[in-house]
C-alpha positions, 0 to 999 in steps of 0.5 A: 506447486503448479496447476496446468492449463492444457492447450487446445492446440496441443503446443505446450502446457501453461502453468499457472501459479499456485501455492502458499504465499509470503505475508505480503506476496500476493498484493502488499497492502503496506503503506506506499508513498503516492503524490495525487493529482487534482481532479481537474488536473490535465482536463482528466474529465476529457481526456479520461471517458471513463472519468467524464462517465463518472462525473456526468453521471454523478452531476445528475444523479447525485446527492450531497450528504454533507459539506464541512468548511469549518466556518467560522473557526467551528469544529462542526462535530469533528474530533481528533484521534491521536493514533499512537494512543493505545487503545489499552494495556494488553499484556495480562494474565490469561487461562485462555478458557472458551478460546478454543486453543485459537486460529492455530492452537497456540492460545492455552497456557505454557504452563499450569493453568495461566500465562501471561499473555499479550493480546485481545479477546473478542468482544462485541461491546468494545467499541475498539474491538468489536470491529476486529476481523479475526480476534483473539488476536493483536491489532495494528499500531500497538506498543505493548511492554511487560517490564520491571521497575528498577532493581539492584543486582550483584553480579551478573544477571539471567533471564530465564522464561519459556514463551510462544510467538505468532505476528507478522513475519519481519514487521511485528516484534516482540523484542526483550529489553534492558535499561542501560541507564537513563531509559537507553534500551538495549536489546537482547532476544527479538522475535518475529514470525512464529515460535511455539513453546520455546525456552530461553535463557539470556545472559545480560551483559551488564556493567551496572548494579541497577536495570529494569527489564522489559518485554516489548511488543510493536506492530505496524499499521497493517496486518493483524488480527484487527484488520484480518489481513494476517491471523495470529495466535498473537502476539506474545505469550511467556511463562515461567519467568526466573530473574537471577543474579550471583547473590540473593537476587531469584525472582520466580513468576508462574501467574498462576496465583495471579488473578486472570486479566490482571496487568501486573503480577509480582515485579512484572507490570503491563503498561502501554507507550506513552501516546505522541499527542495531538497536533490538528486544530483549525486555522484562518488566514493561512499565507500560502505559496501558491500562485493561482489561489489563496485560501483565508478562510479556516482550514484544518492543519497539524501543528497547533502546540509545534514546538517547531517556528516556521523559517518558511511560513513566518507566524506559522509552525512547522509540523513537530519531528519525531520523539525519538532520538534524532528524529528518526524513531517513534513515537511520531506525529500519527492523528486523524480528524473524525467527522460526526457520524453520517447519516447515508440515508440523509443529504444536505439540501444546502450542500452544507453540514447540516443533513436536512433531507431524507432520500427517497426510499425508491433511490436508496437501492440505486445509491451504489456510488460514493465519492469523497471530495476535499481540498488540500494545501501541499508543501510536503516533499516526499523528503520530509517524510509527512504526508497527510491521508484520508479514511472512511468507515462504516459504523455497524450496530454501533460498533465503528468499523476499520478504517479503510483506504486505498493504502497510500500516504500522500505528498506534493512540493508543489505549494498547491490546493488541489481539489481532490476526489476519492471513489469509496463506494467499495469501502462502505456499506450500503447504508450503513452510517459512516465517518471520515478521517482526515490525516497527517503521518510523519513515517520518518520512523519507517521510511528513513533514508528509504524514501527520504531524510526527514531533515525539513518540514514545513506547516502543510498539509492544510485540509478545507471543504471535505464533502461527501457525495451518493450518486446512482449507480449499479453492479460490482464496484471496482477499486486498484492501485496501478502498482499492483497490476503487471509491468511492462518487461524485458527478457528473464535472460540477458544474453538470450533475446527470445528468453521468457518474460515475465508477467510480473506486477509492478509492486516490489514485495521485499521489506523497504530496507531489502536492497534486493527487488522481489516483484510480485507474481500475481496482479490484485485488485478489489471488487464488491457489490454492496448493492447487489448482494455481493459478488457472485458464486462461477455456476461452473467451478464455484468460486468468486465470478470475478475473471481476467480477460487477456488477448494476446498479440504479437506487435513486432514487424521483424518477420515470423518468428520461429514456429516454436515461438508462434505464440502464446495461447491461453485456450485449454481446460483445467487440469487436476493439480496437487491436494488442496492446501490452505494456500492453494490457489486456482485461476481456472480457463473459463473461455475462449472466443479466438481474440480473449481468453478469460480466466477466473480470479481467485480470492487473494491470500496470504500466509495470514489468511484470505484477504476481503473482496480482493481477488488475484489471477497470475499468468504463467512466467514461461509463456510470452516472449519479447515483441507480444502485447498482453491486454487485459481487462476484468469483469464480475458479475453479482448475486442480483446478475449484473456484470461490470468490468474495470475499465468500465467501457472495456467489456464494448471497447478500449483502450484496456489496460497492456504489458508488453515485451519489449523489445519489439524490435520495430524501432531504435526508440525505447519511450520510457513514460515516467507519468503513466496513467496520470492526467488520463487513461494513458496518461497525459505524458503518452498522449503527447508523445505518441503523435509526436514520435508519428510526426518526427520520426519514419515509419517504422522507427516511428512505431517506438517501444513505450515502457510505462512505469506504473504507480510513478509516484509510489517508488516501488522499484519498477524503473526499466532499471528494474526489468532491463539488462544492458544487453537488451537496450544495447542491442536495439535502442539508439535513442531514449525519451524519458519523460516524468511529467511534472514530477519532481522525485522518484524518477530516474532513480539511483536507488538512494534516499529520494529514489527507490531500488531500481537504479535507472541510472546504472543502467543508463549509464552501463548503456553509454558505456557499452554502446557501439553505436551513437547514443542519444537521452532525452530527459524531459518534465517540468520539474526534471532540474530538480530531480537531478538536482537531487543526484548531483551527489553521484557519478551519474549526473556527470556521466549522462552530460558528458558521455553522450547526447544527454538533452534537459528539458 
């Protein structure tokens, strides 16, 4: 479904996007790998105005609520949360009385008048559920199993049953089990997605006279009922369960003599996954690698009780591997730290542990910033596949909310201490008390042979000097990730130059293992006022004041283009589209002042539901063709009627956020900037390079087409591998620049392990082949010997050195 913008002009119509969505098509929330960066990394506060903005204010304004140092070897009121630790067993009997059938009308019984039934009720007084955004329901991490102890059969054996199942399409699975002997599980049914009152009946291959059975649910760490991402009738209910052999053996069981909440009814017992354990403890006199600082004093590791000697770190022990059968499966290493509650409407006159001081009531309105700062020891390749994380959450009449961050794990081989600092002023409530976390994750169970081989670890990530800040502040809070906004591209077609291109996000959609790449069509972000008594309603078409502002220009010097290809204009009123659906969704025209066009977001969505303060917008895929440069900022506006952008300068200045088509047909120079946005606004990689190219190269050459990788870090597939056919950079580039900063992984991808999807080297490689003329590649970073290290096992390594004007440096 579609929903048209007429021109003014009376050119053509855009069409912007609309309709249902996958679970994750409008902005995957699933967890993305992502290497941080010091706050004081690349002089960010003078190179970035928006950063040194942040920083100034905050120096004058600011107050320390807490500082933890963990002096001297002195928890300071913190606990340790081992996540793999089910909450409880929620496989039960259930008459689903006063569910009121649920979301969808899957929560009544299959059969009579109970069924079994894998999932949660609401409650106000569970400290674990009382947070839930949509219960009844499941929640995130869980491992849930109805089995059987062992039994003796003759023959063969049959499972018969009828069920429903509501979770989240190929990520959570409700999956039918045998033992084969000694705890080897084999699978015989899965189930993910939705199926409504089916029936089965499974022949179990079996060459033993003694099994247990079991059904078994897990689910990931996102998306459920719990975190209100995806809403479910979930997650597994079945009734009418027949176990038969070819003797005696016909066990029956309907529940309905079984008592409601009961966990186990006849041979079938509900139980929970044994919990991984806890690692974290605290530590002094830490030996380091790192050249520029030591650190003695105690710090917070996660590999107290490692069964794991250190070969790197004598004395020390390396973070334990996964459980699971060659380290790859779960249960693995999943903890958090948890502060001692905070109190927001007290600082620390000290700047210490203790809150001391009451805020002036008069400051307590203005207080809408807040900023988390902590040090980190990094010795954590992205090859590992253990990265630490951190949280925050507001705790509401008692009752502890969910745990929210930006989405990322993070890693670092650098064997550094950064000094980091995470703007959290949308994630918390005003002044609610809250909590951190501070994490380790071991996602060799999810990500293997994705994003590494898990085959090392080392004793990091070390955590020190976590302290939180409330700084003054007003209007809608910003917060995005720079994968979920567009990505520079190249033409739809490869043999057709003046084809569409797209206006795609960076993001790939598709699961990890999915080989093939599915950008996202819409660009999200999340915006709140907590302070200003939310984000308001349009006074015009309702809706969130939440909108997109886009200016197109035309960059490339190769003459006018055709009269048909004059240029986009976003100018137009909305016109009536298909009936309302659930997944319908509308960016209206708001105005146009002949330099921006702004459009109004809508909520972001999923097949699961809303998603919370997070608003998308999508510009149509047959509106620009190569050579035009799309800038674009966003603005909100409250209740209390204050307006702020992101970037915070834009709505009086740039530079703004930018895609462009390429090519622009002004240079024989493609820049691929593999550090985008890192170390500055630009980035620190575009911020040499530009004058340079200036300095060196002739007008117009000089004028280079630059594609930015956004989120390099991340792995999400958008390389210009990803966007760039052959025919595209045959055609018109001589020479490439390529330069990944200091990154030491996920740069010139292959699409392998330590890579992603996009194959930067097959395209390069198709490049030198194809091309009629002399061909140049400059690979350029501090750590690029170790990225091609990294591909020394393929073709491509050999082939850019010997084929043509490949320099390292």
């Amino acid at each position: 479904m579609k929903k048209a913008l007429v021109l003014l002009l009376g050119v053509c119509f855009v069409a912007l996007l609309i309709g249902s969505v996958a679970a994750r098509d409008v902005a995957n929330p699933g967890l993305r790998p992502a290497k941080a960066i010091s706050e004081f990394d690349s002089n960010s506060e003078l190179l970035d105005p928006g950063l040194r903005g942040l920083y100034e204010e905050a120096a004058v304004d600011t107050y320390c609520l807490v500082w933890y140092t963990f002096e001297q070897m002195n928890w300071q009121g913190w606990t340790k949360s081992d996540e793999t630790s089910q909450k409880g067993t929620y496989f039960h009997v259930d008459d689903f009385a006063g569910l009121g059938g649920g979301a969808y009308g899957n929560l009544v019984p299959l059969e009579g008048t109970k069924s079994m039934w894998c999932g949660a009720r609401p409650s106000t007084t569970d400290p674990y559920l009382c947070s839930w955004f949509d219960a009844p329901g499941y929640g995130n991490g869980w491992n849930q199993m109805l089995g059987t102890a062992a039994f003796s059969f003759v023959g063969s054996l049959t499972l018969d049953y009828i069920y429903t199942n509501d979770s989240e399409p190929d990520y959570d699975f409700t999956r039918v089990e045998y033992d084969a002997g000694g705890g080897n599980w084999q699978e015989v049914a899965e189930y993910t997605g939705t199926y409504e009152d089916d029936t089965a009946s499974i022949f179990l291959p079996l060459t033993q006279a003694r099994t247990k059975i079991r059904f078994h649910f897990t689910a990931d760490g996102a998306w459920s009922d719990q975190d209100g991402l995806y809403n479910t009738d979930g997650a597994f209910i079945v009734d009418m369960i027949r176990l038969r052999d070819a003797g005696a053996l016909n066990n029956y069981q309907d529940f309905e003599l079984i008592a409601v909440n009961a966990t186990t009814a006849g041979i079938w017992i509900g139980s929970a996954e044994v919990p991984y354990g806890s690692y974290a403890g605290l530590k002094n006199n830490l030996t380091d690698k790192d050249p520029c600082g030591d650190n003695f004093a105690t710090q917070l590791v996660y590999f107290i009780g490692s069964p794991n000697p250190s070969p790197s770190y004598p004395g020390l022990y390396d973070t334990p591997f996964c459980a699971g059968s060659n380290i790859t499966l779960p249960p693995c290493q999943n903890e958090i730290a948890v502060s001692p509650v905070i109190d927001m409407t007290k600082y620390s006159t000290a700047c210490n542990n203790l809150q001391n001081g009451t805020i002036p009531p008069a400051d307590l309105p203005l207080l809408g910033g807040a900023i988390l700062r902590f040090t980190v020891y990094r010795d954590i390749p992205l090859s590992n596949l253990v990265f630490y994380q951190w949280h925050v959450r507001s705790i509401v009449a008692g009752c502890p909310g969910q745990w929210r961050d930006r989405n990322f794990v993070y890693y670092g081989p650098d064997m550094d201490y950064i000094y980091t600092a995470e703007t959290v002023s949308d994630l918390l409530g005003s002044n609610d008390p809250i909590q951190i976390g501070m994490g380790c994750v071991d996602m060799c169970d999810v990500w293997y042979l994705v994003n590494g081989n898990c085959a090392a670890h080392t004793p990091s990530p070390w955590i020190d000097n976590v302290r939180f800040y409330r700084f003054k502040t007003s209007g809608p809070q910003w917060s995005l990730r720079d994968l979920d906004l567009f990505q520079d591209n190249f033409p739809n077609e490869e043999f057709v130059l003046e084809s569409y291109v797209r206006a795609d996000a960076a993001n790939d959609i598709n699961t990890n293992d999915d080989p093939v790449l599915r950008p996202g069509d819409s660009i999200v972000l999340d915006c709140t006022s907590l302070l200003g008594g939310g984000v308001r309603a349009d006074a015009t078409f309702g809706g969130p004041a939440v909108y997109l502002n886009v200016k197109c220009t035309y960059v490339g010097t190769d003459g006018l283009k055709p009269a048909q290809l004059a240029g986009p204009s976003l100018a137009g009123s909305v016109w009536s589209g298909p009936a309302a659906t659930p997944y319908q969704i509308f960016f209206n025209y708001v105005s146009d002042d002949g330099v921006w066009t702004k459009i109004q977001c809508d909520t972001a969505r999923t097949a699961g539901g809303i998603q919370r303060d997070r608003y998308m917008v999508d510009l149509n895929d047959d509106l620009f063709t190569r050579g035009y440069l799309i800038e674009y900022y966003h603005t909100a506006v409250d209740v209390a009627g204050v307006e702020t952008s992101s970037p915070s300068w834009a709505r009086s200045r740039g530079p703004y956020r930018e895609f462009l088509c390429l090519p622009t047909k002004n240079s024989d120079v493609l820049f691929v900037d593999d550090f985008t946005g890192r170390g500055s606004f630009a980035g620190s990689v575009e911020n040499y390079w530009m004058p340079v190219f200036d300095a060196v190269l002739a007008p117009p050459n000089n004028n280079v087409d630059k594609y930015d990788v956004n989120g390099p870090t991340s792995g999400v597939g958008n390389g210009p591998g990803s966007r760039a056919k052959t025919k595209h950079l045959i055609d018109w580039y001589q020479k490439i620049v390529w330069d990944c900063g200091d990154l030491e992984s996920i740069t010139i991808s292959d699409g392998t392990v330590n890579s992603d999807k996009s194959n930067d080297c097959q395209m390069l490689i198709n490049w030198f082949e194809q091309s009629e003329h002399v061909c140049g590649l400059w690979v350029c970073g501090d750590d690029v010997s170790y990225d091609l290290d990294g591909l020394a096992s393929t073709p491509a390594l050999t082939l850019m050195s010997t084929w043509c004007g490949v320099d390292f440096v």
